[in-house]
C-alpha positions as CSV (number, residue, x, y, z in Angstrom):
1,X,4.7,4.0,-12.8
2,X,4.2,7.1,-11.6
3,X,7.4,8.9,-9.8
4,X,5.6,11.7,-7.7
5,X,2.4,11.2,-5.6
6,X,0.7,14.0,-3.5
7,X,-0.1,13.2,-0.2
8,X,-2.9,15.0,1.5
9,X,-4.0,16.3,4.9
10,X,-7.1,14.1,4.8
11,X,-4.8,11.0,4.6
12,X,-3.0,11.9,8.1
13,X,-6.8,13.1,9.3
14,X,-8.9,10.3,8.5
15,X,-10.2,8.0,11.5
16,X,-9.9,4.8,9.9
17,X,-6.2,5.9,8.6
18,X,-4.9,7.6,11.9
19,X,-6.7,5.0,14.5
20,X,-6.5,1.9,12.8
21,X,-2.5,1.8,11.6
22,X,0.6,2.4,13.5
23,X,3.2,4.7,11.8
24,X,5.0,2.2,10.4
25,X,1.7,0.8,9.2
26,X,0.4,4.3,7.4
27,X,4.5,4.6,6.2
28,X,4.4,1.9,4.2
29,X,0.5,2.3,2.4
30,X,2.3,6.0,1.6
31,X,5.0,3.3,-0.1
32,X,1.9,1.6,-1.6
33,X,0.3,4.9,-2.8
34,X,4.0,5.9,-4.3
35,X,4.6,2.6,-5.9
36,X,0.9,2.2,-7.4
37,X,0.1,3.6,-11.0
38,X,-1.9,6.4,-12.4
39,X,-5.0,4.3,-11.1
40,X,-4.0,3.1,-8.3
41,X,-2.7,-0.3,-9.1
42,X,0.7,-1.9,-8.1
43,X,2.2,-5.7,-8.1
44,X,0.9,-7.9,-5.2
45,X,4.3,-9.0,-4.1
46,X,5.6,-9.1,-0.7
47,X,9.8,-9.0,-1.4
48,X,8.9,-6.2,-4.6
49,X,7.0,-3.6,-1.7
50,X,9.5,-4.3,0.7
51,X,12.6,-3.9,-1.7
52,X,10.7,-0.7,-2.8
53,X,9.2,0.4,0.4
54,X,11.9,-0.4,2.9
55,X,15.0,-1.3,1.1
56,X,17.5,-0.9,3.5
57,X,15.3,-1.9,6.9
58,X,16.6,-5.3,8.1
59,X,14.0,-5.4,10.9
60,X,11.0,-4.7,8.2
61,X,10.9,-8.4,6.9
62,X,8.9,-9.7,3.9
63,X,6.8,-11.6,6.0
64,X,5.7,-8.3,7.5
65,X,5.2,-6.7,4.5
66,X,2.8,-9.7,3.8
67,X,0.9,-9.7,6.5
68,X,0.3,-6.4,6.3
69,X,-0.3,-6.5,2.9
70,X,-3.3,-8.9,3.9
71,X,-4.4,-6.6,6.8
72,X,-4.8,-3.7,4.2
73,X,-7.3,-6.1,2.2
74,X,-9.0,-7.2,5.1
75,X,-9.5,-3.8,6.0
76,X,-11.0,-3.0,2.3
77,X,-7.6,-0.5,1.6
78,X,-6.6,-2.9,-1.4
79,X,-8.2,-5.2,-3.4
80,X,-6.4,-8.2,-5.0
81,X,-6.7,-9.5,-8.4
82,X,-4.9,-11.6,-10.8
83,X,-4.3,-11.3,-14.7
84,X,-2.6,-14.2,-16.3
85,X,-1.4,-15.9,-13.1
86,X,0.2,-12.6,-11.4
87,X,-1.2,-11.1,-8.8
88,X,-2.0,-7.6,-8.5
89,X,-3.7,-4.8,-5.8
90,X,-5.1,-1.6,-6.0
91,X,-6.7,0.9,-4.1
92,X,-10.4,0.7,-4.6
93,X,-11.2,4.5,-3.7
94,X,-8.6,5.8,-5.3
95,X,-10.6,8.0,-7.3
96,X,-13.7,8.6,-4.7
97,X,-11.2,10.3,-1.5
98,X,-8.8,11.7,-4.1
């Protein structure tokens, strides 16, 4: 796992970042970008992100985290895979925005 990530202008710039989340919402996919691995990949795991991402927020529950999760995959952020019964995500343009 990677323990430094860069985060760039285009991120808080782009229309489908800045319009579509709230700031909680682009927070925590920052928490996904600085929990995800050299390629962009991360466990799929709803109590993990949220001990990771928001460890000392009580009002952040898992189930948010999850649902959230689910929005980011709906929305084509993540993609979900499995290997050997686990579940995973990444981000599919990783690469391609940079």
């Amino acid at each position: 796992m990677a323990f430094t990530r860069v985060i760039r202008m285009n991120f808080f710039n782009d229309p489908v970042i800045s319009a579509g989340y709230n700031i909680q919402e682009r927070y925590f996919i920052i928490g996904l970008v600085c929990n995800a691995d050299d390629y962009g990949r991360f466990w799929y795991n709803s109590l993990l992100m949220k001990s990771q991402i928001f460890p000392m927020d009580e009002e952040t529950s898992p189930n948010w985290v999850d649902q959230t999760l689910k929005t980011l995959v709906d929305d084509g952020i993540l993609c979900i895979y499995e290997v050997s019964g686990k579940q995973y995500a990444h981000f599919p343009l990783w690469f391609e925005k940079g």
